[in-house]
N, C-alpha and C positions, 0 to 999 in steps of 0.2 A: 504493500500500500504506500510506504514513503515514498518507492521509486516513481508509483503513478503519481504521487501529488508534485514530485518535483517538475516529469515530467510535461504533466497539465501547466504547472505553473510558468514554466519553460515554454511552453505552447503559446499559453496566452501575450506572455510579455513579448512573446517575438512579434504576435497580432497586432501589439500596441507600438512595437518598433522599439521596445527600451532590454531588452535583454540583459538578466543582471546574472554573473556566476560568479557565485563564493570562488576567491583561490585555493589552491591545496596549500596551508600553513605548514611549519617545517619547520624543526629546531637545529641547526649543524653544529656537528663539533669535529673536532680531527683530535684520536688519538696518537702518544708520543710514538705507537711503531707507524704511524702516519693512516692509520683504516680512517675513512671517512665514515661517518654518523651522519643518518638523516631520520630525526623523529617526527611523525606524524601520528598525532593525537587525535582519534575518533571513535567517542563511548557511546555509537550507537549499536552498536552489535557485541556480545560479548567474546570476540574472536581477534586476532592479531595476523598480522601478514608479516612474515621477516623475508625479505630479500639479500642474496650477496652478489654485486655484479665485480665480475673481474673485469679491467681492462686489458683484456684478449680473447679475439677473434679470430676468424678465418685468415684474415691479410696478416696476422704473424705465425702464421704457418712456416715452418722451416722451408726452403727451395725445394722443392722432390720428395716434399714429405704432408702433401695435405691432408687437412682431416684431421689435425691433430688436438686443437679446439675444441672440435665435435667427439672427439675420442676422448677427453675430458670432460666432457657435459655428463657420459657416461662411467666414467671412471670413476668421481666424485662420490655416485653410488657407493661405492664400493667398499672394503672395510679400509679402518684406521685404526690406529694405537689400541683405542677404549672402546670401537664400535666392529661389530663381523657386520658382512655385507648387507645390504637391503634392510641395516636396522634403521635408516632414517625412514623408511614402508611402515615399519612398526609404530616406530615416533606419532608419527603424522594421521594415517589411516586410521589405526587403531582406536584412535579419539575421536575419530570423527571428520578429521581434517585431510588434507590431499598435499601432494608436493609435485613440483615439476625441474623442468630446465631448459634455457633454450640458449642454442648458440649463434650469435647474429654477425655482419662480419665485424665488428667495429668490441663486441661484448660479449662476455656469455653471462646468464644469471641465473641465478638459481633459489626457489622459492620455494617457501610451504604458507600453509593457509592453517591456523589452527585454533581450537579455543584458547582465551587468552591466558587460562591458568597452566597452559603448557608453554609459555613461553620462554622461560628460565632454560628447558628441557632444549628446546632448539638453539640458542642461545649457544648453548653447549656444545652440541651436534656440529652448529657451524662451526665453532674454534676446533672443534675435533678436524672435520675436513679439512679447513684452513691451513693447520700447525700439524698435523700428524698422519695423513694419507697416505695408505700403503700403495706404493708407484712399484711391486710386482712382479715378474714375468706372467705370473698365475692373473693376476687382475689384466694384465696387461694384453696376455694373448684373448682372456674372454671377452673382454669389449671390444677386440678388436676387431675379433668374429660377428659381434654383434652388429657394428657400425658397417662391416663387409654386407652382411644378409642385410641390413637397411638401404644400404646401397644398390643391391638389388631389386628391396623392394618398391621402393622408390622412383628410381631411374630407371632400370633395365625393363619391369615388368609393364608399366604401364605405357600406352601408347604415346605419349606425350612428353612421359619423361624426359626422356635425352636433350628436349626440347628446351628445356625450360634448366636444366644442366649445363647446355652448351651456351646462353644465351650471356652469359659473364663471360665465359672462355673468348668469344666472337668480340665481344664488345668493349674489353680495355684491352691495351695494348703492352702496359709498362705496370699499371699499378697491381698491388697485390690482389685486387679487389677480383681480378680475372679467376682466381681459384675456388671455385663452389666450397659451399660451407660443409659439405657432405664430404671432401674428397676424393679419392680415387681408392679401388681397390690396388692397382699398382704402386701408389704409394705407402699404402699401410701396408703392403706385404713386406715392402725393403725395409721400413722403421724397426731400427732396436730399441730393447731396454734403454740402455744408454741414451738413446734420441730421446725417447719420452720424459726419462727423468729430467735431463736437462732442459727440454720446454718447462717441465713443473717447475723446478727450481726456479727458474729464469720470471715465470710470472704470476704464478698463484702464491699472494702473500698478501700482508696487508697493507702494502702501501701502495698497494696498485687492486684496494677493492675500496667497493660502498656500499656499507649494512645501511639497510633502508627499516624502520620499519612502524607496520602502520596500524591502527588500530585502539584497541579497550588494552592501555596500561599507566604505569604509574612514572612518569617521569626518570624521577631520583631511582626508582629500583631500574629502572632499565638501563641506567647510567654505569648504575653498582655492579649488575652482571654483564653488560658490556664490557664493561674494565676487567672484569675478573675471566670470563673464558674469553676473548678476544682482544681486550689490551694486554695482555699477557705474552702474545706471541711473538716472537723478537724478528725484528725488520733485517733481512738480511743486511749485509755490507757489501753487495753489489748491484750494482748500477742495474736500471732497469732499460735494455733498448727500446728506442725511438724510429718509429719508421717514417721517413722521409722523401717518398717516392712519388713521386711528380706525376697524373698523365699526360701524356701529351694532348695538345687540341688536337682537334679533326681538322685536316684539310679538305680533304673531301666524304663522297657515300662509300660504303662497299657494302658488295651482294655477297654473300655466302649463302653455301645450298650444305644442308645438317641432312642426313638419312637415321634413322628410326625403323625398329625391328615392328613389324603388323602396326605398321600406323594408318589406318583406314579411309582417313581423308588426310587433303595435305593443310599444314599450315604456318604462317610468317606474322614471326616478331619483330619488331622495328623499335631499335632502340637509341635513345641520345643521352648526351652527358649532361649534368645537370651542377648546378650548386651544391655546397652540401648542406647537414640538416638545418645548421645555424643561419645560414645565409636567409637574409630578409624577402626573398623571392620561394622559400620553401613552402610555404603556407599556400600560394598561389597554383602553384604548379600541382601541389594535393587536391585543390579543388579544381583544377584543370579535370583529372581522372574522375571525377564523380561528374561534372558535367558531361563525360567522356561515355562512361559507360555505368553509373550506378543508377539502377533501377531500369523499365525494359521502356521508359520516356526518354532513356539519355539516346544523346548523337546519334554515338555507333549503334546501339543496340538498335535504334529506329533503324537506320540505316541500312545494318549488317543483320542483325538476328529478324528482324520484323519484314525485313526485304527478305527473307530467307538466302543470302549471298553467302552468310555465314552460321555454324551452330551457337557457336558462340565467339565472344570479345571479351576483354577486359582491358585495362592501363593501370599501370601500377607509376608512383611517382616513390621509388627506393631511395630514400636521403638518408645519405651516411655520415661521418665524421668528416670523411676527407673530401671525396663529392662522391654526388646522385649520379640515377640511372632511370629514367623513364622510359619504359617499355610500354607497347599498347601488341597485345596477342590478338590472331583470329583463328580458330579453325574453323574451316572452308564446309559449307555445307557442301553435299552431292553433287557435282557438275559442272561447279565455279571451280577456277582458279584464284591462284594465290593473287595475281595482280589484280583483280577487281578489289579484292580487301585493300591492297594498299594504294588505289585510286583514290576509293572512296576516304580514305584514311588522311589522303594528305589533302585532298577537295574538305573536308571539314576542319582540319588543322589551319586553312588557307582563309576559314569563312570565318573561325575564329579570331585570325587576326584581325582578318580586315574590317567586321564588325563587332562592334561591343555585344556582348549577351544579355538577354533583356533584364530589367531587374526582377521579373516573376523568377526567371531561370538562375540569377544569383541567388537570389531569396533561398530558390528550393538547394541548390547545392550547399550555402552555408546552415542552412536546418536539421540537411541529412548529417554532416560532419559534427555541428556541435551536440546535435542528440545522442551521436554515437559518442561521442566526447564524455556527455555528463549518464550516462549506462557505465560509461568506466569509472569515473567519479562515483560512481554510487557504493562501492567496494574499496575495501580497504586495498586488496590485491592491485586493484586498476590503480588508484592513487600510488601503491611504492611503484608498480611498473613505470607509471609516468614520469614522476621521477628519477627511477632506475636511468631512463631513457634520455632525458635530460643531461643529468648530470653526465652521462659517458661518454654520447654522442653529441649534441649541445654546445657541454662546455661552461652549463648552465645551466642551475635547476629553479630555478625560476621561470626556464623556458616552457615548465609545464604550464604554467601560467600567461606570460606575453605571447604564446602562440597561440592561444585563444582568444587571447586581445587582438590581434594581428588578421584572425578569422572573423570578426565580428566589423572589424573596419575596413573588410575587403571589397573591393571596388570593380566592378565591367574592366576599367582602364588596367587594372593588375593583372586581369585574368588575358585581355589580351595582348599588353607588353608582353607578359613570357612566356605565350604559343607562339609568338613573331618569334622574339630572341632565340629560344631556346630551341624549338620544335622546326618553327616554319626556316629560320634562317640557321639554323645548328644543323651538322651535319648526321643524318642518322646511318647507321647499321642495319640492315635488312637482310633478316633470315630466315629462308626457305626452307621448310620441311617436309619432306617425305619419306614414303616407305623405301628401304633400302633395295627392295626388289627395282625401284627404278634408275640406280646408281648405274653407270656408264662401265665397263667394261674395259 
C-alpha cells in the first residue's frame, strides 16, 4: 500500500507539473584501512540491505585471462577462515532473507537483503570474505567449471547469444571495455592458481571497496560492528593499479558480419561510443532508449515490431566509468533483411534530430524512467544499489540524486543535441548476424 500511495502521489504531482522526490540521505565515513561507509537510515521495514562493491570489473581482467571478475563474483561464495562454503545461503535464506552478486565492467557487488536483527551476523560474513577467503585450487577449479557451463549456457546455447557476446568485442578497439564480462572458456582454461591469487591480492581489500548499507538500524551500533569485523582488516602496503587506456574516436562506420550456431532469423546491432556515466549528457541519451523503444508506442517498436519488419528491438544506453556504449538491436522478422532495420533505424535517428519530440512524448518518456526510479527507491536494496552505483561508476554519490534532478529538467533541445552529436553524426558499428550455415567457404 505505501508503494501505491507514493506512486498515486507521484502520478498526481506530475498532472500538476511540480514533481517532488525525497533524496536518498546518507551518512559517509572512510575507515583508517580506507573501506568507504555509506549509511542509509530507513525504519520503515524491519529489514537491512548491506552491500560491498569492489572496485573491479571486467576491464581489469589480466591480458589472456578474462572472466576473472566474474570468476570472483562466484568465488566469494565460497569458504573462508571461519565460514565452509555456501554458508552465507544459510546466513541469509534461512531467515528469510536472499543474497546475490553481480559483476559489471567498471564493479562487482555483492549483497544480501535481511531482517535487521541479523545484521551484526553479515557484518561478519562480509569481513570474513573481505580478510580471509580461501583462493584454492579446490574453490578455484569449481567455479571455474561453473563460470565455463555458464558460458555455455549463456552464449553458446541460445540463439542470440554470440550476439550480444561479440557486440563489445566488434565495438572498442583499445579499451579494456572490449572483453565481455562472462569471459572466454579459453581463457579460464590457461588461468592458474597463481593468476587468480594475484588478481585477489591485487584488488579485493578494503580500500578499494564500499559497505553500503540500508535500512531499520541503529547508527552508533553499526558504526561499532563496522569497526570491529571490517575496520579490522589491515590495508595492504601495495599500490592498487590504475587503468589508463584511452579509446580511440571513430573515424569512420565499419560492417562486421558475426555467425551464430541455429540462429533462425538474422539480426544487426548498431553500436556508438558515448560519454561516460558522469558526463552531463548521460541522463539524455537514457531517455533517448525509452523514447526508442520502451513500450510497443515507442519509435522502433511502431516502426519495426508493429510494421512486422522486425520480432523484436531494443536500445540500451551502457554508461560506464570510463565511456558509454549505445547499442539499438533488431531481430529480423521472417522475410526482411537486416538492412530494412537499419534504414528504418537511422531515418528515425535523422527525424530525431532534426525535430524536437513533442512535449506529450517527453512527458511520457520522463514518467516511465522516474516511476521506474522511485519502485527502486521504494527498497532498501534499490536505495544501497543506487548508491553502490554512484559512488563506483559516478565518482559520486550524490549522483543518485542530481540524476534525477537532471531527468526532471530535461528538455526536447537535450534529447535532440545528443541523437545529432552522438548517434546521427558519431560514427556507428554495424553488426550482422546470422546463422553460421550461411558463412562463405
Amino acid at each position: 500500500m505505501r508503494r501505491l500511495a507514493l506512486l498515486l502521489l507521484f502520478v498526481v504531482a506530475t498532472a500538476r507539473g511540480a514533481t517532488s522526490i525525497p533524496p536518498v540521505e546518507f551518512r559517509h565515513r572512510v575507515l583508517p584501512n580506507g573501506l568507504e561507509v555509506y549509511a542509509i537510515q530507513d525504519r520503515g521495514t524491519p529489514t537491512v540491505a548491506i552491500h560491498v562493491w569492489y572496485r573491479v570489473g571486467s576491464k581489469h581482467d589480466p591480458e589472456k585471462r578474462s572472466g576473472f571478475a566474474h570468476l570472483f563474483e562466484h568465488m566469494m561464495f565460497k569458504s573462508t577462515k571461519n565460514m565452509p562454503s555456501e554458508m552465507l545461503d544459510r546466513l541469509t535464506e534461512d531467515v528469510g532473507g536472499w543474497n546475490n552478486a553481480t559483476t559489471l565492467d567498471d564493479a562487482t557487488a555483492y549483497f544480501e537483503v535481511v531482517p535487521s536483527n541479523y545484521l551484526e551476523t553479515l557484518l561478519w560474513a562480509e569481513g570474513e570474505r573481505m580478510g580471509s577467503l580461501n583462493v584454492d585450487e579446490a574453490n578455484f577449479s569449481s567455479e571455474r567449471d561453473v563460470v565455463k557451463e555458464e558460458f555455455r549456457y549463456r552464449v553458446l546455447a541460445p540463439p542470440y547469444g554470440m550476439l550480444f557476446h561479440v557486440m563489445e568485442l566488434d565495438s572498442f578497439v583499445k579499451h579494456p571495455y572490449r572483453r565481455p564480462v562472462i569471459g572466454s572458456i579459453e581463457d579460464l582454461d590457461a588461468a592458474t592458481l597463481d593468476d587468480v591469487r594475484a588478481f585477489h591480492s591485487t584488488y579485493y581489500r578494503p580500500d578499494n571497496a564500499v559497505l553500503i548499507v540500508a535500512g531499520d538500524f541503529d547508527p552508533q551500533q553499526l558504526d561499532a560492528w563496522t569497526d570491529q569485523y571490517l575496520g579490522a582488516i589491515a590495508k595492504p602496503a601495495t599500490s592498487i593499479p590504475r587503468l589508463n587506456i584511452e579509446e580511440p574516436a571513430r573515424t569512420e562506420e565499419k560492417n562486421v558480419t558475426e555467425y551464430g550456431a541455429n540462429v533462425p532469423l538474422p539480426g544487426v546491432a548498431m553500436t556508438w561510443l558515448t560519454p561516460p556515466a558522469s558526463h552531463e549528457d548521460a541522463v539524455p541519451l537514457a531517455a533517448v532508449t525509452t523514447i526508442l523503444t520502451e513500450g510497443d508506442s515507442s519509435r522502433l517498436k511502431e516502426k519495426l515490431v508493429r510494421g512486422e519488419v522486425a520480432q523484436e528491438v531494443f536500445a540500451n544506453a551502457d554508461l560506464r566509468e570510463d565511456l558509454g556504449m549505445f547499442a539499438i538491436v533488431s531481430i529480423m522478422a521472417s522475410g526482411h533483411k537486416t538492412a530494412e532495420a537499419e534504414k528504418i533505424v537511422r531515418d528515425e535517428l535523422a527525424a530525431l534530430a532534426a525535430k524536437p519530440v513533442s512535449a506529450a512524448e517527453l512527458e511520457k518518456a520522463r514518467n516511465l524512467m522516474l516511476t521506474s526510479e522511485l519502485r527502486e527507491r521504494e527498497t532498501s536494496n534499490g536505495k544501497a544499489f543506487g548508491v553502490g552505483e554512484a559512488v563506483t561508476i559516478d565518482h559520486d554519490a550524490n549522483a543518485v540524486n542530481t540524476s534525477l534532478a537532471r531527468l526532471q529538467a530535461l528538455t526536447a533541445a537535450d534529447i535532440q543535441r545528443v541523437v545529432k552529436k552522438y548517434l546521427v553524426d558519431g560514427k556507428a558499428v554495424v553488426i550482422t548476424y546470422v546463422d553460421e550455415g550461411e558463412r562463405k567457404k
